[in-house]
N, C-alpha and C positions, 0 to 999 in steps of 0.2 A: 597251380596244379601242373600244368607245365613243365616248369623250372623245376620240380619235385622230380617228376619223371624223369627229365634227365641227367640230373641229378644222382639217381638212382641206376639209373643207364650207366652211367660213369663207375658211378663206384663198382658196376659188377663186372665191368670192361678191367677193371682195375685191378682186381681180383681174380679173376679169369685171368690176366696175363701173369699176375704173379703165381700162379698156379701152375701156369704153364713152363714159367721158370722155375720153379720149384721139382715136377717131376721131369721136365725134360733137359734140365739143367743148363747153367748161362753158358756155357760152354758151344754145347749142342745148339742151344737157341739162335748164337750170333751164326752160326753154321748155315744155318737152315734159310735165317733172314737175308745171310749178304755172300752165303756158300764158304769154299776153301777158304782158311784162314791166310794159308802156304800161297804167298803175291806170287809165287817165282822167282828164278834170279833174278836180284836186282844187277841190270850192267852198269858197270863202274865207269867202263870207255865211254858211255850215251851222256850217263849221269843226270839225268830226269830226275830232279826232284819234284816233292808234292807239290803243287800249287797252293795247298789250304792250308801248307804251314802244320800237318803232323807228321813231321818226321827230323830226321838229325841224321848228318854225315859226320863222319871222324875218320882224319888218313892223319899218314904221316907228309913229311914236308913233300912239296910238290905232286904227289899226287892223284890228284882233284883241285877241282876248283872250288871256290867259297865253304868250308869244311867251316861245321861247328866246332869242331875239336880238334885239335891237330896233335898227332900222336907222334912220340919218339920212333927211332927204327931200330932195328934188334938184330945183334949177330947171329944167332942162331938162323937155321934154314926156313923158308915159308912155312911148309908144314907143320915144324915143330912149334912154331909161332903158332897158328890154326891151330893146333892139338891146344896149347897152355893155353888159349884166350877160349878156346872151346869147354874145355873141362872147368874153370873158371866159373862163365856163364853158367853151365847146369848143376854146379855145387852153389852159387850164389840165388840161381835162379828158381824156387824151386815148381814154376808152373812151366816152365822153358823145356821143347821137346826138339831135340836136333829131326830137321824134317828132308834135309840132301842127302842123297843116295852115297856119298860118302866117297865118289867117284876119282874124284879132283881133291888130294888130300892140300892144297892152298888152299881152298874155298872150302864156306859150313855155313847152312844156312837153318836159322831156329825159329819157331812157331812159339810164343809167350802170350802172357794174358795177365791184363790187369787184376789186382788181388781183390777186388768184390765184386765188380759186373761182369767180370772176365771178358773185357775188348779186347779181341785178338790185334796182336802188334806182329813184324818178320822182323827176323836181326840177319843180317849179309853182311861176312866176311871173308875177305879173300889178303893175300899175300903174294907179294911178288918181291925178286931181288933185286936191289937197286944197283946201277953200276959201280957204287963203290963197293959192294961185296956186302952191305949190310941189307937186310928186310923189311920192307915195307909195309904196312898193313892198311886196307880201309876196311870203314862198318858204315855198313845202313840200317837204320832202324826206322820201321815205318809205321802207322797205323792204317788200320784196314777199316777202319769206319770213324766216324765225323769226320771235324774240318780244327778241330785242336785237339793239342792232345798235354795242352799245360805246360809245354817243356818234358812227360814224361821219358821220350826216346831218346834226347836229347843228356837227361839225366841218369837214364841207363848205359847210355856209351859212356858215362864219362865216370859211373861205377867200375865199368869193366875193365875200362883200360887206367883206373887210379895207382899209382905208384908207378906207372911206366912212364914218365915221362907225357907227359898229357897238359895242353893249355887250350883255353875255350877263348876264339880271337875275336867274342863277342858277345 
């Protein structure tokens, strides 16, 4: 009798929550449970990676330190860099919402979400000129809830920056 009850407990627990994502949607839900999706800049100079292993860095040569990806550099200027790896993400991406004030046009930083529970992810990227006259880029992709995230962010940098010159040095 018991086990029946809660049993019965459960499934309406279960129910109730899917209900709850249903009209106040996974989006809003993850919000509400863990707040702003938007980490903030990530600083590239600290370089604080996740402890739990969900997240991916990708720069070009030198840097960062232990990068998943290591990305070519590019003659064009920072910005124009940030504008093409910008527009990129939000035509490839289509839950990806640019969430930086747009201030610092080397730096953009975007709010994403996985495509059925919608775990919000941030993607940081910035650009600087390297002394030899070409541009440099890093990304951080992080996730904002659990402690894996499968290689997702990892796998997303390494969509974004495909055909630029891009190797994964592990």
């Amino acid at each position: 009798m018991i086990k029946t009850a809660l049993l019965s407990l459960l499934a309406v627990l279960a129910i109730a929550a899917l209900l709850f994502f249903a009209v106040i949607g996974r989006e809003r839900t993850w919000e509400m449970a863990a707040g702003t999706p938007d980490r903030g800049p990530y600083d590239f100079a600290r370089a604080r990676r996740s402890p739990t292993g969900n997240d991916a860095l990708a720069c070009s040569e030198g840097l960062c330190a232990g990068p998943d990806v290591t990305i070519a550099t590019f003659e064009d200027s920072p910005e124009a860099v940030i504008e093409r790896f910008a527009q990129r993400l939000l035509a490839n991406d289509t839950l990806a919402r640019r969430v930086d004030d747009g201030k610092d046009p080397s730096r953009a930083r975007f709010v994403t979400h996985s495509p059925v529970m919608r775990f919000p992810d941030t993607i940081d990227l910035a650009a600087r000129k390297l002394p030899d006259g070409r541009t440099g880029i890093m990304a951080y992709a992080r996730a904002q809830l659990g402690k894996k995230d499968l290689g997702k962010n990892r796998e997303r940098l390494e969509a974004l920056f495909a055909g630029s010159g891009v190797t994964s040095p592990g």
